[in-house]
Each structure stands twice: as structure tokens, then as C-alpha cells.
N, C-alpha and C positions, 0 to 999 in steps of 0.2 A: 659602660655608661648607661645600657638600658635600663638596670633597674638601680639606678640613681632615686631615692626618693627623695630625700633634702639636704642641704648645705647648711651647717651648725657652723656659726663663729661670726664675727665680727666683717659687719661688711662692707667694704669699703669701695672707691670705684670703681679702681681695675678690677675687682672680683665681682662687682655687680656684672663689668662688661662679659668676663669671663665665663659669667651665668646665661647671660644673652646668647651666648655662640655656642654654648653648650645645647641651649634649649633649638638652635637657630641647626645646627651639625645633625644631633639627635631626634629631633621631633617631640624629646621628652619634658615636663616642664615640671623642676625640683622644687621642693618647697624652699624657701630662703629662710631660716630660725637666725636672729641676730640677735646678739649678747649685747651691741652697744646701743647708745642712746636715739630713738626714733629721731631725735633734731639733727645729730650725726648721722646715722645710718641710713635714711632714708630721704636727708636733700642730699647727703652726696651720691647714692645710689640710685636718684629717679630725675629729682628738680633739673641736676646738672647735666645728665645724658640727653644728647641727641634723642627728640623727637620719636625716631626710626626704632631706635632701639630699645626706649624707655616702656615703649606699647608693646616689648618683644618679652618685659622681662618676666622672670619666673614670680609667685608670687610671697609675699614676705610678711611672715610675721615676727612683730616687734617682742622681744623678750623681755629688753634693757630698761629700764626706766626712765618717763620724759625726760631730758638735761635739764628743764625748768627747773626740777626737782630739785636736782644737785647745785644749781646757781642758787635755791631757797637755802639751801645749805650753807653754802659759803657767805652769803649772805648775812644769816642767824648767826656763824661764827664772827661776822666783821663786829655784828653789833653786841655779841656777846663780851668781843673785847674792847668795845670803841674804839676803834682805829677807824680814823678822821681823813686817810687818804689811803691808798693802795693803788699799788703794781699789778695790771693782769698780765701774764702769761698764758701764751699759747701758741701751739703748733699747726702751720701751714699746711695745705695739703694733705693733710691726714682726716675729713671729712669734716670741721667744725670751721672752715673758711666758708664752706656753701651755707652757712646759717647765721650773717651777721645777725639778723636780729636777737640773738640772746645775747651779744653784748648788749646793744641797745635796754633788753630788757634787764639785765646788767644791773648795769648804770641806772636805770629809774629807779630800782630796787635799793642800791647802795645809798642813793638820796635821801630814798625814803626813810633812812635809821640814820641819815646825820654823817656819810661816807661820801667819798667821791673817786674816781677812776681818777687820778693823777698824770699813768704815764702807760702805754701801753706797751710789752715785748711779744712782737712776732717772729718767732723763730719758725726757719723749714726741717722740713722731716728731712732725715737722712737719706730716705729713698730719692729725694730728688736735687741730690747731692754727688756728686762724685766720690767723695772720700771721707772719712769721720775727721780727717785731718782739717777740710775745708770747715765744715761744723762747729768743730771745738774753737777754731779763730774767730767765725761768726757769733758764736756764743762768747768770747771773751771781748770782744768788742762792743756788744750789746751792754755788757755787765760791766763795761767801765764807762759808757757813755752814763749806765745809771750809778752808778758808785758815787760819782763827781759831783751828782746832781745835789746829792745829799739831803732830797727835802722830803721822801719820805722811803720807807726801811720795811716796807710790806707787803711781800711779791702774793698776788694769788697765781697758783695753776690752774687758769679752768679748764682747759685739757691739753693735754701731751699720752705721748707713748713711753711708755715704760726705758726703751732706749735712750731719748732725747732725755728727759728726765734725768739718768744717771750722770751721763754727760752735762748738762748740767747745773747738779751738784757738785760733781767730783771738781768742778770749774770755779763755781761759787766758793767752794773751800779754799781751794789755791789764793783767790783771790782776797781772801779773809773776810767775803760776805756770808759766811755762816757763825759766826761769832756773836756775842751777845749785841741785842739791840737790832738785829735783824731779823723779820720772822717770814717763815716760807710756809704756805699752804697748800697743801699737793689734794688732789680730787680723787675720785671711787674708781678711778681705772686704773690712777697709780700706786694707790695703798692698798687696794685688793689684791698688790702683784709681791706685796713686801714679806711676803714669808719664802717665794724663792728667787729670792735674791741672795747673794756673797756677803759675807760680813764687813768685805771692805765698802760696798755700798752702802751700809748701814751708818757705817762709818763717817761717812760721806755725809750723811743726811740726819745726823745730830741734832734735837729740838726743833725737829720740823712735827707740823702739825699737820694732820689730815682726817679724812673721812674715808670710811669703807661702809660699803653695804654689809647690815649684820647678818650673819648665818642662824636659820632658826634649828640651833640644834637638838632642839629636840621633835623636830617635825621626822616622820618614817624614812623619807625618801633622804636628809641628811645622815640617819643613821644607817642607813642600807649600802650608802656613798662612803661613807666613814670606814664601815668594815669592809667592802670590797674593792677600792682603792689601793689600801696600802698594799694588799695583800700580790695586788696581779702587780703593780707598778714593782713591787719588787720582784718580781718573777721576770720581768723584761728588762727592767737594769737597776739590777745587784747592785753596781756601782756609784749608784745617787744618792740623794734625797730630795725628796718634793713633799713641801707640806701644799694639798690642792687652796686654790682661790674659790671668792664666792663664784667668780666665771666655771670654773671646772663643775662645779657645781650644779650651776645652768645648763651646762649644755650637756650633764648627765641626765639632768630632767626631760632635757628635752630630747633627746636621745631614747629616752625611754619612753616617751609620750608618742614618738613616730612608730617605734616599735611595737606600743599596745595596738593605735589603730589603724596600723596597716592592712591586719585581717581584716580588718571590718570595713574598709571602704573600698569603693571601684573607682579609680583613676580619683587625679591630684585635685580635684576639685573639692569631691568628699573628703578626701583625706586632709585640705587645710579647713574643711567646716569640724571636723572632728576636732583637730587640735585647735582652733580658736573654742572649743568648748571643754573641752580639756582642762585640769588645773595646773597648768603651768605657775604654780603661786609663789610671787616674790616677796619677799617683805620691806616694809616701805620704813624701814629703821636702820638707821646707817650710827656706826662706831663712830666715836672722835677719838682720835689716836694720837698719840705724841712717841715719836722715835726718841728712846733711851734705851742706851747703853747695845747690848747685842740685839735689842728686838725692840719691839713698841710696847708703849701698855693703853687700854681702852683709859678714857678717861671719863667718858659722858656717851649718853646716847641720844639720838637728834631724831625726830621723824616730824612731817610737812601738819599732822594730823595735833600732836600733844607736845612739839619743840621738843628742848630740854629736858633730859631727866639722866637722873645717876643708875637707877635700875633700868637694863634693857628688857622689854615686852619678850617673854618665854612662853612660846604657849605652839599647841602642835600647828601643821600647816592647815588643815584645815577650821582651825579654832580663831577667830576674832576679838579682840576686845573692842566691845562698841562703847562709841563718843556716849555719854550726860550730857543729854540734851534738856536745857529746863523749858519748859511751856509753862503760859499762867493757866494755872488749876482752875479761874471764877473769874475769865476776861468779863468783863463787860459785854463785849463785844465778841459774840462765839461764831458771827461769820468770818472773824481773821483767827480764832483759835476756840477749840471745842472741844473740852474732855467729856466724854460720856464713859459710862461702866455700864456691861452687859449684866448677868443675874449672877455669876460668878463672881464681879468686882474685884476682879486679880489683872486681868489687862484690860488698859484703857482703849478707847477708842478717840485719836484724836485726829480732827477735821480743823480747816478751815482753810481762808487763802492766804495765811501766812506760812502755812505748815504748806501749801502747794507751790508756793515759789521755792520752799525751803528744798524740796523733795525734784522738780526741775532743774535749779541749782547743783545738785550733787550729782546728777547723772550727766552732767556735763566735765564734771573733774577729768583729771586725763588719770584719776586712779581709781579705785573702789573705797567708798568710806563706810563703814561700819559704823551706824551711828543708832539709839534711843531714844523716842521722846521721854520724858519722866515729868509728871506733871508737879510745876513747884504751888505749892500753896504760901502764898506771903505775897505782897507787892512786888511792882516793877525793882524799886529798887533793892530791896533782900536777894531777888533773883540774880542782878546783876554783881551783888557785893557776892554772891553764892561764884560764881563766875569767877568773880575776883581772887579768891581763897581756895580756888579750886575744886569745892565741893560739886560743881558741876561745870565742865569741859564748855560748854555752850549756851543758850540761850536761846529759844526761837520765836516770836511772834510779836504783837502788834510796839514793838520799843521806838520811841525818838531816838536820835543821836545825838539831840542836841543836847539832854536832857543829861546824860551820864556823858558828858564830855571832862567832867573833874575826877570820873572813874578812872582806875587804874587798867582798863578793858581795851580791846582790840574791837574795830567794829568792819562791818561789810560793807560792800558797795550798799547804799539805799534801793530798795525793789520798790518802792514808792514815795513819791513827793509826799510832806504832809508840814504840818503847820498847824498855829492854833486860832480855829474860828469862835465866833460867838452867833449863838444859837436863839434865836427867842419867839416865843409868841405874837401873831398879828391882831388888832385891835382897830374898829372901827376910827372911820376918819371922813371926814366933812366933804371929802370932795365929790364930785357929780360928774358924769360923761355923757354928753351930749349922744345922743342916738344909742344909747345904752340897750333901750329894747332890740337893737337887732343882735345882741349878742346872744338872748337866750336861745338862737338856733343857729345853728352854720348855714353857710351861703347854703352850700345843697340842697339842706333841709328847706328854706326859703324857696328854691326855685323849683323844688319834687313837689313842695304842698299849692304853689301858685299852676304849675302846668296840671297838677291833677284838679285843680277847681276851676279852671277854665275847662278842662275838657269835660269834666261830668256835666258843668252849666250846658256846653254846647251841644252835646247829647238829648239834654234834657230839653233845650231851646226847639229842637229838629222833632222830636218826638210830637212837640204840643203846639208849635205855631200856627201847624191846619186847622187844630181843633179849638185854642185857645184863645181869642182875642185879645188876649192881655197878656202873652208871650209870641207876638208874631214879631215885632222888629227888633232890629238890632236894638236899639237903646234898651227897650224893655228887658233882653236879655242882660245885657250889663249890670242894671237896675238887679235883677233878680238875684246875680252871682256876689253883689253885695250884700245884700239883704239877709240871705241864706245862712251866711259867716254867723251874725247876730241870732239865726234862729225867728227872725223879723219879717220876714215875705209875705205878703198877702195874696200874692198870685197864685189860683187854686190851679192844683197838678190834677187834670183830670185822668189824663190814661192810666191804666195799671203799671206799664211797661215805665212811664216817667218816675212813677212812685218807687218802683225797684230800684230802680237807677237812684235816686235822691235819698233812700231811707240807709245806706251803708253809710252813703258819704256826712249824712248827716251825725251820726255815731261817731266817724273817725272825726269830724269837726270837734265832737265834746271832746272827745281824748286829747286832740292837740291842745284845744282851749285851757284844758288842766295843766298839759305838762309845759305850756310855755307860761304860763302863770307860776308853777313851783320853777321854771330855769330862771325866768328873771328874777324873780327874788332869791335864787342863790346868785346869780350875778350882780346883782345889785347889794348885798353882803359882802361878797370877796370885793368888790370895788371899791369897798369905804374900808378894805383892812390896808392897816401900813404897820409896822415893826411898833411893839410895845414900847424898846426901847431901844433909842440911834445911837448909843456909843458908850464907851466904858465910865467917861468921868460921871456918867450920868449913875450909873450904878454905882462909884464909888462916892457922890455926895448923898446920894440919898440912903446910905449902909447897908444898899439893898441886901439880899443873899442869892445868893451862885451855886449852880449844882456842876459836877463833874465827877469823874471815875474816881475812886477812891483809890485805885492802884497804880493808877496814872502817874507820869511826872508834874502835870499838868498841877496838883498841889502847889508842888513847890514853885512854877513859874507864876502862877496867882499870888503867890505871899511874897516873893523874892523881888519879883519882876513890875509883875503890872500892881501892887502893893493895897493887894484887896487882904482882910482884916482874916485871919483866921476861923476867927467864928463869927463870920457870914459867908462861909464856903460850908457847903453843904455835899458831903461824898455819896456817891450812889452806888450800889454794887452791882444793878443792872439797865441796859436801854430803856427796858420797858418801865424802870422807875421816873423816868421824866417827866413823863405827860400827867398823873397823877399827880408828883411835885409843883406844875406851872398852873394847875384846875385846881390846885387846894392853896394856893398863892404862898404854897412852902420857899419858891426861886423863881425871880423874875429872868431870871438867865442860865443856858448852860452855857459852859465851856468844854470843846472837842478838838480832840486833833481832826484836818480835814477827811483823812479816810473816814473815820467814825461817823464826823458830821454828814459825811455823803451817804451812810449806810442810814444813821437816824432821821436825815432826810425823805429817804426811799421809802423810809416802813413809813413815818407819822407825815408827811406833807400834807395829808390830807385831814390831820388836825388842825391846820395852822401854822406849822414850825416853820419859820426861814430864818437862814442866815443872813444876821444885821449888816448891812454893808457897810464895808472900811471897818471890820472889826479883822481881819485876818492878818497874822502872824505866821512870815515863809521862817520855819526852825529847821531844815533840812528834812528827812525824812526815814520809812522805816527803817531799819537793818538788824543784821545776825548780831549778836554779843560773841566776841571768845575771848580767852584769857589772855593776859596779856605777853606778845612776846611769841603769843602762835603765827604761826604762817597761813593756817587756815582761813584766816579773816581775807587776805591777799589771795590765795588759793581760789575760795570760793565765789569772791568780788567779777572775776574775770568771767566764767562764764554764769554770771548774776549781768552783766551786762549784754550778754548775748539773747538770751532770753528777754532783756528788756527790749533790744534793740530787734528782736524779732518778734516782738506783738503778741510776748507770751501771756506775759504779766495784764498784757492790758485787756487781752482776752478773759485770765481768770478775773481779773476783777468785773468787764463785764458780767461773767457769770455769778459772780457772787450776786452782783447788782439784781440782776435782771428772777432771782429764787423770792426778791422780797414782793410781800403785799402792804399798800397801803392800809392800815386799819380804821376803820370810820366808826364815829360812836353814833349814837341814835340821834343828836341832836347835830350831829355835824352830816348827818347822811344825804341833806339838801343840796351841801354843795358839792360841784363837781364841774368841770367844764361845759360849753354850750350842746346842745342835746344835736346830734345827727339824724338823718331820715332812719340808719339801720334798725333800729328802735319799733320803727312805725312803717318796716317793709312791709312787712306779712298784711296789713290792713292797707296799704296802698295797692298791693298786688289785687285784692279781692273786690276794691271797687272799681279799679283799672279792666279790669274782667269784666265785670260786670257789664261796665258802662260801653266796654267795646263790643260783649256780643252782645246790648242793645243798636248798638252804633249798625254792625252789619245786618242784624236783623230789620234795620229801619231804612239801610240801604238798599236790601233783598229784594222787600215789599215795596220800594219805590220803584226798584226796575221791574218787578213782575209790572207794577198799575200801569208803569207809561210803554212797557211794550204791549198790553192790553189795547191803552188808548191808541198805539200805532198800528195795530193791526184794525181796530173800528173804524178808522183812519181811513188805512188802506182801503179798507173792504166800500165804504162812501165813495171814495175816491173812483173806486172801480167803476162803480153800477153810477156815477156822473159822465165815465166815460163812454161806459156802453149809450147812455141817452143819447149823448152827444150824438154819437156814431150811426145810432139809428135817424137823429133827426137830419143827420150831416145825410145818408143814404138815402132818405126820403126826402127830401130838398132837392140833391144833387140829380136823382132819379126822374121829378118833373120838369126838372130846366132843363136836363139830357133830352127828354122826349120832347121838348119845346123847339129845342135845337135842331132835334132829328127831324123832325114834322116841318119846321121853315128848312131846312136845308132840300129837304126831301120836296117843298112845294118850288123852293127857288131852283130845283133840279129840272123839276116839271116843266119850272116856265122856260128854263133853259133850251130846255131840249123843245118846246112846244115852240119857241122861235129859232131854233136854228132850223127843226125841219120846213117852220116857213120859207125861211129864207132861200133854204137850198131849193124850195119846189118853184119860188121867183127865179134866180136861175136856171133851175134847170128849164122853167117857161120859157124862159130870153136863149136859152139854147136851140132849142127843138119851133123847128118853121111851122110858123103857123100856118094853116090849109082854109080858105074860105069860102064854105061855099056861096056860088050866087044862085039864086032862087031865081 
């Protein structure tokens, strides 16, 4: 099991689990190649399995082709025969129970051609049966609850196994439901199986009808299979016969496709990148068969791409026949379709956003479509009656649906709303709006040009109130910053420095004064325009004339519908024809489908052009043409809504939008919205400059002068002190000695009486001696 490289055959759940535990035992991880259909093979192989295991398994590419495909099939068959009620069969267990929703999609499908699912039969596979004995009474029980019912006699198979199947028929015979007035339709799994099969099986299955995938035989790798086939199959058993199926087929290809590049990759990762790029190529055209006599005979061939036809498509495997796709060769309108020719003029070059939805669309198919622009020259409707007859398979660009709904045509989902507006010229009107002048600038612009002329005034106020007597207070400045606007000031700027500062701002004042003089009189013009004309009876009392696409449907809804006169319709063969036609008073009105209108609005609104309101008509919207009775229309609708519903569409047509320029003529070049500052940065940047390194330079010089004056200050301040100090020290110095000198005399006297004192005492001490004479 190491060099296990992949598992070829139909996979089912126990063999998906079997892959898991193989991959889980091994450490190896096989590629999975399945022959059955990815809705089969791969919900019963992944969706069903435990969590655990589902992340274990190896990994798997799809061979088979979607089962949608084959329900398109059965489908084409119900409405081919009109058959108004039907029987599904199908078998349990066998991987198409994990995918109810293709009944679901079934059923919408059956609806859609005028069919309906009646009664359902769900029989079990054998494997989860005990016995064939159990089986065959299930199955005859089944088939007489429907026998009895008797209201409708048209079993589809949409899938079984080639054993259940035989069983049965060989049942329905017994029972005498294979007799006239009962019809059985068997699928690509069980009529791909009918070449080896027993002739009593064949037997069994008398005017049954089915489908097989065709073999392309003449592609290499059939004829390679062709001759080495028989040859070894008889070398191993003599004994048989086996004519191979489109399945043996398969899985020779693929067989041979692991083989080529094995060499060339290292481990199972490259090697399933190699084979998904690989050509594993199937073909998407499947036999209608009817069993007669010992064998079938093809009777039709079917594919999802071209239905019906009696010849099947022969061509080798890697040759295609691509779809006739018709484009209008001289839209009107070359941003939804554009032929251009290079200097060869052998292949075209076509562009737009209808060919970009178209080309989104198909790569979402769950097949590869082969397909061609070819550019049709002739109107919308030639192209679609071209459609009709066959001469070209499709149609792609800017079409209504509403418009070819009496067509014999198949149409697609719509990739755009559209409708038919009316279009007209604006034309002065009496009204007046109140505060009108503040529209010719935006707020911003208002409050950039009010704080830059407050600041240059106050600059200029600061520069000149020392020197100027007639600009020192407030009010005068105010005075001044009015004044100024007008060019009106009498107040003489004496410094150089104020003059610099006032002589920029004065310049940008003349400029604004111009351009808000031309913005209000372009606002004051667009405000008096209102719609030339309000509504259609008005066009049609006065026999105006109308212009519109001359390849349009849009004709015919003007003369059918809204019952304007033939010749006062006026056809144009290009956008750029309108504006010309409404300035030479050729049409007071177009008429547009709304995509258009919305594209001719983009370029010209800024002639004038708006759509008249309450003139629009919701008609459905764009879509694909194909012939009728294809499948591709339904094919292609599904993911035509994916794309819608994922913001694809709304993205290109953004971008379509957003490539257009308004084009303005000389005499309309006044008007335009109200004017912003961006215009008039560059000159606000230069006085703003200016004025501020005036501003610091006037703040510089005020701080040098008053730390000047602080330090003169100071220095007064000082030699005030020192005076002080000496007179404080000269004052304080003769009061000192005034002090010292009485204290020093009151010392004196102190002391000059206490030694009296003590010499009194000491007199009254010491005896006195007297002499007597």
C-alpha cells in the first residue's frame, strides 16, 4: 500500500471511509479520481462523514460530470415530449439520498416547461438489504401501489445502479408496466452500462428511453482505448465479451494521466496539481437512446450548451466548437459593447460591460464553454430573429427582455434593472432663492476667506496703531477690515512692513471678487433651470419630435405603447448625437433605456441633460438571448445571480461609470458647482505667510523694546536704592552718634553720682577725728 498513488472509480461512502483508514494505517494520502457525479460523489463522500474523518480524507478529483447536468437532461427530454406529470425514481443509499436538493432543483426545473413531479419511488440498494428476494417484493409492492394509481404512466430514473435497475425492469415486465403507454427513462449511469449487459436484460427493457454520455471517437486517447482494449481483455478471458462503457473509458484516461505525471511530481500534493491541470477532457454531449430489439439505437444528441440536434459534435479531444455569439456591431452605447478592429481588421476587438458580465458569467459554469463574439451588424431585433433561426447560437449585450418577449428566444437572468426614462433639456424658470449669494462659495470657502481677512487686518492693526493715529483702536480696525474688501480705505499704511502684509491680500481680494462674481451667475442660472418639458402628453399634443437608438426596441415601445407618430421619432446612431440634435431644436426629448440614461447623464450633465421626472417605465431588464429550447439560458442565469448578488456587476458598472468625463462647451463652461478654498490655496498659503512672519517679527521687536525698558528699569531702580542707602547710612550714622554721646554723657553722670554717693557713705563710715585747737 506504499506506493498507492490513487483510487479510480466511483466513490461511494464506505470506500471514501476505506480511504480514510487507509490514508490513517499508511501515512500515505491517494489521490481519489471519481467517475460519478460531484452531487453524488462527493456529499456522500465528505458532507456525510463524521467531522473526524472528513479532514482525514485523501484528496479528490471530480471526473463525472455535475448531476445538474444530467437532471438538464431529463428535463429537455420531459419537455421534448410534453409529458405534463412524472414518476421520479431513485435509489437509497447509493450516494444521491445526501443530496436532496437536486430533487428540489428537480422540480423547479419540471415546472418551468409545464411538468410536475406527481409521485415519488424510493427504493434501497441491495447492499442494505439482506436478500435480492427482499428487493424484488419491495420493488413489486412499490409498482403496484403505482399501477393502481393510474394517473400518470412516466417513471423517470434519476439515479439507480445498474443491478437495481435490472430488477426492476425484469419486475415492471411481469407486471405488464412495460407495455404500450408506459414510458421509462433510465440516466448516464445506467445506459452507459447497456452494451454489457445479457440480451434477456435487453429484453426486459423494451422501448425504454435514455441518455448516455457520447464517446468522442475520434479523439487519440479513444482510439488508443479502442485498440488496446480488446486486444488484452481477450488475452485474460477468452471466455467473454465486453464491449467497454464511457466509464472504462474514464478511468483509462485517468489512469493514464497518473501515469504521465508521476515522474514529474514529488509527493501527492504536486501530483493532484499536475492532474487538475491535465486534460482529463470529457464531453458534454450525451446520446438519446431508445432500447430496440437486441440493442439500442442513438436517436438524438443533447448537450446543456446547443440542446437538440440529430448530428452529434465529432471533433478530436482537444478541438472545440465555439458558441455564435452575436454583439451589436454600432451600439450606440460602446461602454456596454464596443467592436473596434486593429490595422489587420480580421479580429475584432470587443469591450464593454456587457461583454464583462457576460465573460464573469461563464466562468462560473460548473463546465468550460467554448464560446465567440461575432459582431452582428443590423438592429436589436435582426440579431435576436438571428438567434431565433439559428444563425447565431446567442446574443450578448445591452438587450431588454421585455422587448423580445413575443420572440421565439430563451433569455437569462437580467445582470441589470432597466426601464425606459425620458431624457430632456433644462430651461430657465422664474423662481428666486432667497440667500442665493451664499451659494457661489462653500461654507469652507466662507469661513478660509473671513479668518484670513481678520488676520491680515490684525497684523496690520498691531504693525501701525504706535505710529498711526487713525488705526490705534479697536473700532478703527474693524472700520479698516471693511473698507479694505471695497478697495475703499482711507487710512494711510505708513510702515513698509504693513504694506507688505496688505499689498498680497489685496491681489487675492481682486481674484475672489472675480470668481465669486462668475460662481454666482453660474448659480443664479442653474437655479432658474427646470425641465424643458414635464411629461409625455405634452410631447404628444404638441407633435413634438423624440430622438432614441435607432437599434433599440425602444422604437417599437414609442409607436406601440406610449403611441407617439412615427415620423416624429427621430433614430440616432450615436450618444454623442443628442446634444447636437436638442441645440439645433432637431428633439425636444430623448428616450433611454435607464442604463443608457445613466451613462448619457455621466458624459452631458453638465450640458444641461436631466431626466424628467415621473417619466420612467420599470420593463425588466438586460439579459443573454439564446435560442430557444437551450438550457444555457437556465445554465447561465444561476451563477449570473451570483455575481450579482456578490457586488460584481455593481462594481463594473461602477467602473464603467466612474472612465466617463463630463464634456462642457464654451458657453456652458460658467456653470459648475459652488467654488471651494482648493482653488485659492496656493494664494492663501502666501499671505498667511506672510502676515505671520510679519506677526512674529512684530512680536520679536516688542519683546526685545520692553526687555530694553526692563532692564532701564532695573538699572534706575538700582542707583534709587543705592541713594536711599547711603542717605539711610548717613541719617542712621548721626542719630547713632547722638545716641552714643547722650548715653555716654548719661554714663557719666551715672557714674559721677554713684561715686558721690559711695564717698557719702563711706564718710558716715569712717569716725570722724576732731581736732580741738
Amino acid at each position: 500500500m506504499k506506493e498507492l498513488l490513487a483510487i479510480i472509480g466511483t466513490i461511494t461512502h464506505s470506500e471514501a471511509s476505506l480511504a480514510g483508514e487507509i490514508n490513517n494505517a499508511t501515512k500515505n494520502i491517494p489521490i481519489l479520481l471519481s467517475l460519478s457525479s460531484p452531487a453524488a460523489a462527493a456529499a456522500a463522500a465528505r458532507t456525510q462523514l463524521p467531522s473526524s474523518l472528513s479532514s482525514r480524507l485523501p484528496p479528490l478529483i471530480q471526473l463525472g460530470d455535475d448531476i445538474k447536468v444530467h437532471m438538464q437532461c431529463l428535463v429537455a427530454i420531459v419537455r421534448r415530449f410534453k409529458w405534463q406529470k412524472v414518476t421520479t425514481v431513485y435509489e437509497l443509499n447509493n450516494g444521491f439520498s445526501y443530496d436532496p436538493s437536486v430533487l428540489i432543483d428537480l422540480s423547479h426545473s419540471l415546472r418551468h416547461v409545464g411538468s410536475e413531479i406527481d409521485n415519488h419511488l424510493a427504493l434501497p440498494s441491495l447492499s442494505s438489504l439482506s436478500s435480492q428476494s427482499e428487493l424484488k417484493s419491495r420493488i413489486e409492492n412499490e409498482l403496484s401501489q403505482l399501477k393502481n394509481k393510474k394517473n400518470n404512466r412516466v417513471f423517470l430514473i434519476v439515479h439507480s445502479s445498474l443491478e437495481l435497475a435490472i430488477m426492476l425492469f425484469e419486475k415492471a415486465k411481469q407486471m405488464g408496466m412495460m407495455e404500450k403507454g408506459y414510458v421509462w427513462v433510465i440516466p448516464n449511469e445506467v445506459a452507459a452500462l447497456l452494451d454489457s449487459v445479457n440480451s434477456s436484460v435487453i429484453s426486459s427493457m423494451q422501448g425504454v428511453i435514455g441518455f448516455k454520455k457520447h464517446l468522442m471517437e475520434t479523439s487519440e486517447s479513444y482510439r488508443k482505448f479502442k485498440f488496446k482494449f480488446p486486444r488484452r481483455f481477450a488475452l485474460e478471458y477468452p471466455q467473454e465479451e465486453y464491449t467497454p462503457s464511457v466509464f472504462a473509458l474514464q478511468a483509462y484516461e485517468a489512469a493514464f494521466a497518473v501515469a504521465k505525471v508521476s515522474n514529474k511530481s514529488q509527493g501527492m500534493c504536486n501530483m493532484k496539481e499536475f492532474l487538475v491541470k491535465e486534460e482529463l477532457h470529457q464531453s458534454l454531449t450525451f446520446s438519446i437512446i431508445k432500447v430496440i430489439g437486441k440493442s439500442y439505437r442513438e436517436m438524438a444528441f443533447w448537450s446543456p450548451i446547443s440542446g437538440f440536434s440529430k448530428n452529434s459534435v465529432r471533433r478530436k479531444a482537444h478541438e472545440e466548437i465555439s458558441l455564435k455569439i452575436g454583439v451589436p456591431a454600432n451600439s450606440a452605447f460602446a461602454q456596454f459593447v464596443n467592436v473596434t478592429y486593429g490595422q489587420s481588421k480580421n479580429e475584432p476587438s470587443i469591450t464593454g460591460f456587457s461583454i464583462d458580465v457576460f465573460r464573469a458569467a461563464t466562468k462560473n459554469l460548473s463546465y468550460h464553454l467554448p464560446y465567440k463574439f461575432v459582431p452582428f451588424h443590423g438592429t436589436y431585433d435582426d440579431m435576436v430573429n438571428a438567434v431565433n433561426n439559428k444563425t447565431l447560437d446567442a446574443a450578448v449585450g445591452d438587450i431588454s427582455i421585455l422587448a423580445y418577449r413575443y420572440q421565439l428566444v430563451e433569455f437569462s437572468q437580467p445582470y441589470v434593472e432597466s426601464g425606459l426614462c425620458m431624457v430632456v433639456i433644462e430651461k430657465p424658470k422664474k423662481s428666486k432663492i432667497t440667500w442665493m449669494f451664499w451659494n457661489a462659495f462653500t461654507k469652507d470657502m466662507w469661513l478660509m476667506m473671513a479668518a484670513m481677512h481678520i488676520f491680515v487686518g490684525f497684523v496690520i492693526w498691531l504693525i501701525e496703531r504706535e505710529v498711526n493715529e487713525e488705526l490705534q483702536g479697536l473700532g478703527e480696525m474693524l472700520w479698516f477690515l471693511v473698507t479694505v474688501i471695497f478697495f475703499a480705505h482711507r487710512e494711510p499704511i505708513r510702515r513698509p512692513l504693513a504694506r507688505t502684509v496688505l499689498a498680497p491680500w489685496l491681489f487675492v481680494i481682486l481674484i475672489l471678487s472675480s470668481s465669486f462674481t462668475a460662481s454666482l451667475t453660474s448659480v443664479m442660472t442653474v437655479s432658474k433651470l427646470e425641465p424643458s418639458v414635464l411629461d409625455i402628453q405634452t410631447l404628444q399634443k404638441r407633435n413634438a419630435s423624440v430622438g432614441c437608438d435607432r437599434n433599440s426596441f425602444i422604437v417599437k415601445y414609442l409607436t406601440e405603447v406610449l403611441k407617439f407618430k412615427d415620423e416624429n421619432i427621430r433614430r440616432m446612431n450615436s450618444s454623442d448625437d443628442y446634444p447636437a440634435a436638442f441645440k439645433n431644436n432637431v428633439i425636444e426629448a430623448a428616450f433611454f433605456a435607464v442604463p443608457h440614461a445613466k451613462v448619457f447623464i455621466a458624459k452631458y450633465s453638465c450640458e444641461g441633460f436631466v431626466i424628467a421626472p415621473g417619466s420612467t417605465f420599470m420593463l425588466g431588464g438586460f439579459g443573454f438571448v439564446f435560442q430557444k429550447g437551450s438550457t444555457l439560458a437556465r445554465n447561465i442565469s444561476e451563477p449570473l445571480l451570483k455575481i450579482i448578488e456578490d457586488g460584481e456587476t455593481e462594481k463594473l458598472e461602477k467602473h464603467m461609470l466612474s472612465k466617463l468625463t463630463c464634456f462642457r462647451s464654451e458657453e456652458k463652461a460658467k456653470d459648475g458647482p459652488p467654488l471651494g478654498y482648493q482653488p485659492f490655496l496656493g494664494l492663501f498659503c502666501i499671505c498667511g505667510t506672510i502676515a505671520t512672519l510679519a506677526l512674529l517679527y512684530i512680536m520679536i521687536c516688542s519683546t526685545l523694546k520692553n526687555v530694553e525698558n526692563l532692564v532701564r528699569n532695573i538699572r534706575g531702580a538700582s542707583a534709587k536704592l543705592r541713594r536711599i542707602r547711603r542717605w539711610t547710612t548717613t541719617h542712621f550714622a548721626g542719630i547713632y552718634s547722638k545716641i552714643q554721646s547722650w548715653s555716654m554723657r548719661r554714663a557719666n553722670v551715672a557714674l559721677e553720682t554713684r561715686s558721690s554717693v559711695e564717698m557719702v557713705i563711706d564718710s558716715e563710715q569712717i569716725p570722724q577725728v576732731v581736732e580741738v585747737v
